[in-house]
C-alpha positions in Angstrom: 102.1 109.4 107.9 101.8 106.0 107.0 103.8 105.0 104.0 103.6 101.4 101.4 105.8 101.5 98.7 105.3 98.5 96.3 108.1 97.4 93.9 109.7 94.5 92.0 106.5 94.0 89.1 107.4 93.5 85.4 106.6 91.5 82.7 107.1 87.7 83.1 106.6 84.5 81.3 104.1 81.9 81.9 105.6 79.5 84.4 107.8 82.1 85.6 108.4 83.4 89.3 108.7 87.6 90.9 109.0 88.7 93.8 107.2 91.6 94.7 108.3 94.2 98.0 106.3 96.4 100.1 108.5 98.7 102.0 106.6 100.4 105.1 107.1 103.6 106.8 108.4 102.6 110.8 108.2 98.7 111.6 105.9 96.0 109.8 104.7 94.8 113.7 103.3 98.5 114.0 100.6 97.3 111.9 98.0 94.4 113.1 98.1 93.1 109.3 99.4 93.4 106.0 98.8 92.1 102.5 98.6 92.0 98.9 95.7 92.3 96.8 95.2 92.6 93.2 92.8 94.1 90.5 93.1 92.9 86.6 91.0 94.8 84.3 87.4 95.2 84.7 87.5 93.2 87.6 87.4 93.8 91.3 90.2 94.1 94.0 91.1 90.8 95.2 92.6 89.4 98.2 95.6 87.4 97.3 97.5 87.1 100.5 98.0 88.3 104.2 100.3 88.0 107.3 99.5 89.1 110.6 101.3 90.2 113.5 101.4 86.9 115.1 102.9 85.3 111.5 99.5 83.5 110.1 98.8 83.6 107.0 95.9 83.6 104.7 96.1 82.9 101.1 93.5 83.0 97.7 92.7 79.5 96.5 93.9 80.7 93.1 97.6 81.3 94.7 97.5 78.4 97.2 100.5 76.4 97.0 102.3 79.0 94.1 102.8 82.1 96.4 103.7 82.8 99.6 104.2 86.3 101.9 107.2 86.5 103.6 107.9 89.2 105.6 111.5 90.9 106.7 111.0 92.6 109.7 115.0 94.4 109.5 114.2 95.7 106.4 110.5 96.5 107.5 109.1 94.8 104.2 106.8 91.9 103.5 107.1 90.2 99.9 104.8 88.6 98.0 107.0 85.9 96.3 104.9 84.5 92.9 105.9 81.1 91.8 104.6 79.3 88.8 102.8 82.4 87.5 100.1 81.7 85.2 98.6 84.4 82.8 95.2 84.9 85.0 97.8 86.3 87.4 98.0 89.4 85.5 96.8 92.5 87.5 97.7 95.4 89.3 99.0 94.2 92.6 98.5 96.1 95.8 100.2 96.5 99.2 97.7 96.7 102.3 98.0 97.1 105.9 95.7 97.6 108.5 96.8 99.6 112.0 94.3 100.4 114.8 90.8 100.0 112.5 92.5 102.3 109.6 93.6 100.7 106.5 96.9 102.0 104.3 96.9 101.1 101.0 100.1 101.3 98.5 100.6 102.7 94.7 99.9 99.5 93.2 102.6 97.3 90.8 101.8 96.0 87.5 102.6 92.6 87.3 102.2 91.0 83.7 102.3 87.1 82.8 102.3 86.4 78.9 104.6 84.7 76.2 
């Protein structure tokens, strides 16, 4: 049973930085990617990051140069580290990973950017 569990969203000013975590079940190189996405209201799920096995990364042109993904292979996590948050980062951020063709998706975190 694959298991993401996403944590570290809150509330945060404009200009601010958060880090979010997603924790997986067994280790992060079991999977052949993983990622966040995000959904703010009445919008669709976007891609905001990813990280594959092989430590590329692919990032959102909206988040270019503000976040990056590391990942923690000890701790079997990979972060999503938000710098310079603006308030059109507000959404529901999600973990993702894909293993074999199936993908894993996690609870979700709210992450909120206002004054």
């Amino acid at each position: 049973q694959v298991r993401l569990v996403e944590s570290g969203g809150g509330l945060v000013q404009p200009g601010g930085s958060l880090r979010l975590s997603c924790a997986a079940s067994g280790s992060i190189f079991n999977f052949n990617a993983m990622g966040w996405y995000r959904q703010a209201p009445g919008k669709q799920r976007e891609l905001v990051a990813t990280i594959n096995n092989f430590g590329t990364t692919n990032y959102a042109d909206a988040v270019k140069g503000r976040f990056t993904i590391p990942r923690d292979s000890a701790k079997n996590t990979v972060s999503l580290q938000m710098n310079l948050l603006k308030p059109e980062d507000t959404a529901v951020y999600y973990c993702r990973a894909i293993r074999a063709g199936n993908v894993y998706w996690g609870q979700g975190t709210q992450v909120t950017v206002s004054s």
